[in-house]
C-alpha positions in Angstrom: -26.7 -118.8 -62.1 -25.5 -115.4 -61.6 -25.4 -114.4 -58.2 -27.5 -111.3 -58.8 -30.3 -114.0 -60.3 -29.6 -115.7 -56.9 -30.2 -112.6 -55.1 -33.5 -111.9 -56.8 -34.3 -115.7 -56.3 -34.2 -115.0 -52.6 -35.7 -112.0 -52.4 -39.5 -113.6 -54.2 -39.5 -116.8 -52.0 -39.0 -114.1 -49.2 -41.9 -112.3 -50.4 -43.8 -115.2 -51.0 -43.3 -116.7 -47.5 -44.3 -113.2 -46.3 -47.6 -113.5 -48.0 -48.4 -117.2 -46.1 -47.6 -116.1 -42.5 -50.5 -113.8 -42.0 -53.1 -116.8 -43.0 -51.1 -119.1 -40.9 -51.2 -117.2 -38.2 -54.6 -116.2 -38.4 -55.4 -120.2 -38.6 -53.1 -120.9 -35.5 -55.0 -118.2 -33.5 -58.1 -119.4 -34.5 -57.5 -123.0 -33.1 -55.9 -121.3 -30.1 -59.7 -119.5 -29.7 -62.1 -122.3 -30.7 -59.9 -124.6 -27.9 -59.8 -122.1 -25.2 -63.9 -121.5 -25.9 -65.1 -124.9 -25.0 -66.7 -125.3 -21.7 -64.6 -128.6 -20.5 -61.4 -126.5 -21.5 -60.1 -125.1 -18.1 -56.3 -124.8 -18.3 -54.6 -122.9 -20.7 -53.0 -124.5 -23.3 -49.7 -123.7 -25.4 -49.8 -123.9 -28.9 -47.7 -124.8 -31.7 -48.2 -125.8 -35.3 -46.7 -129.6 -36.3 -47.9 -129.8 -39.5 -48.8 -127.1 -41.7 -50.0 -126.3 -45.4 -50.5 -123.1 -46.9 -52.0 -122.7 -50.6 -52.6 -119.9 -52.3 -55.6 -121.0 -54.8 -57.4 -118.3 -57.3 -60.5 -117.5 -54.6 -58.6 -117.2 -51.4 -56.0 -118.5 -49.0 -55.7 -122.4 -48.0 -54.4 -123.2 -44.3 -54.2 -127.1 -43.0 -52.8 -127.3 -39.6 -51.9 -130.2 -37.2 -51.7 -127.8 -34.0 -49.9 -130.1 -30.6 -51.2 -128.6 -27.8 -49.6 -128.8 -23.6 -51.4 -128.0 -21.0 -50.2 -124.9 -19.0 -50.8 -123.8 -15.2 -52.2 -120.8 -15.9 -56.1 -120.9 -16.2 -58.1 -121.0 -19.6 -58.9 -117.3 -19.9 -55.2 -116.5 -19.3 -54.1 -118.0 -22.4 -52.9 -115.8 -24.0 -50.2 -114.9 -21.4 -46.5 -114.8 -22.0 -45.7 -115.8 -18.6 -47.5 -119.7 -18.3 -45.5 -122.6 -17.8 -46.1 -126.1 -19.2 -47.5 -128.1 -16.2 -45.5 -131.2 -15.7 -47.2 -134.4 -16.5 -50.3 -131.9 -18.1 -52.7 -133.3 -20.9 -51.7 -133.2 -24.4 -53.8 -132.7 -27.6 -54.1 -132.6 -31.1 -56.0 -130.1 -32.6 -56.3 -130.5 -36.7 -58.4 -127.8 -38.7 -57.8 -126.2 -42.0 -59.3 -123.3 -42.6 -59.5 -120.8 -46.3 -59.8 -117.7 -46.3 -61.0 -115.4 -48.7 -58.6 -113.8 -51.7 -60.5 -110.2 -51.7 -60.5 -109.5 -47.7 -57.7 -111.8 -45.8 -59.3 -111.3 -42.5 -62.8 -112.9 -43.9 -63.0 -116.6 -42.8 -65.2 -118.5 -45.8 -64.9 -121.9 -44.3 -63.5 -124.1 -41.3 -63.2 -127.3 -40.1 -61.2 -128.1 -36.2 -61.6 -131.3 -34.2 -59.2 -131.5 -31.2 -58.5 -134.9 -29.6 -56.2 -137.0 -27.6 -53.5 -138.8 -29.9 -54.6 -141.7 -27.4 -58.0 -141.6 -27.8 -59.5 -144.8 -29.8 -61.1 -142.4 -32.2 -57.9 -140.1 -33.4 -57.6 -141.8 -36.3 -61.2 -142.0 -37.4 -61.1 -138.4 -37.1 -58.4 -137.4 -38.5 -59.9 -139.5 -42.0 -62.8 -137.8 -41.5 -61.1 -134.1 -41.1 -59.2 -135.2 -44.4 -62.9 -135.5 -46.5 -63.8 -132.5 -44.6 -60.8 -130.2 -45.8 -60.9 -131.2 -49.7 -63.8 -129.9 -49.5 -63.0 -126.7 -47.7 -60.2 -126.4 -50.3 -62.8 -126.1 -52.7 -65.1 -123.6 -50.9 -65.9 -121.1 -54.3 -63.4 -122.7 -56.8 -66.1 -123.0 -58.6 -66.6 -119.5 -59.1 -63.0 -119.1 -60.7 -63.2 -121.1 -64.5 -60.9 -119.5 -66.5 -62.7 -118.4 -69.4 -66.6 -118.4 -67.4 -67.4 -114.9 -68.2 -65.7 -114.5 -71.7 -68.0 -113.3 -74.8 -66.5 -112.1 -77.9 -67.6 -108.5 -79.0 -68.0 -107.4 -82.6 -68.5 -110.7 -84.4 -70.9 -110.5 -87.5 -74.3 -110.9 -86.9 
């Protein structure tokens, strides 16, 4: 491969990684929001994305996250502060959601699904099956909308 090819190569995963980070981020910020909204939340908790999935489909934007979150010495409604530390010994969580988002309007949320628990707690991995049933079908939310060939008619056959 010629290293011009390469250089164009580059240049479309770079644009095509470009095109994922806004939807992850909007999905990371999102978790970061539902979390800090609860009413037993009252620490402020760092953020940062384990796991993550991002699929473009034909109606919109696919997002599945696995979001590890530390607890922070700064208080819930400060979390979005620069300046809080990680509290030593603090809780831990696991947040997973997946999220899509739709293809004409980025910023329009069609569908969600977030459950944030313990990795300790006897139920993580019940939940984490039932977030996996939950996201297929997120990943599906108006699929059926797109079917190549739905709206085609042929004009100007003989009557």
């Amino acid at each position: 491969m010629s290293r011009s090819s390469l250089l164009c190569l580059a240049g479309l995963l770079v644009l095509s990684e470009a095109g994922r980070l806004p939807a992850l981020q909007s999905a990371l910020d999102k978790v970061l929001e539902d979390f800090h909204g609860r009413s037993l939340v009252q620490a402020a908790f760092l953020g940062e994305a384990a796991r993550e999935l991002v699929e473009v489909l034909p109606m919109g934007t696919y997002v599945q996250l696995e979001v590890d979150l530390v607890q922070t010495v700064c208080r819930k409604h400060q979390w979005r502060s620069q300046n809080c530390q990680i509290k030593v010994g603090g809780r831990r969580q696991k947040c997973l959601a997946c999220f899509k988002f739709d293809d004409n309007n980025p910023e329009t949320l069609l569908n969600k699904s977030l459950r944030c628990l313990s990795e300790q707690n006897p139920l993580f991995q019940e939940a984490r099956r039932r977030q996996e049933a939950e996201c297929q079908a997120i990943k599906a939310t108006n699929e059926d909308r797109y079917l190549p060939g739905k709206f085609a008619f042929s004009v100007g056959l003989p009557s």
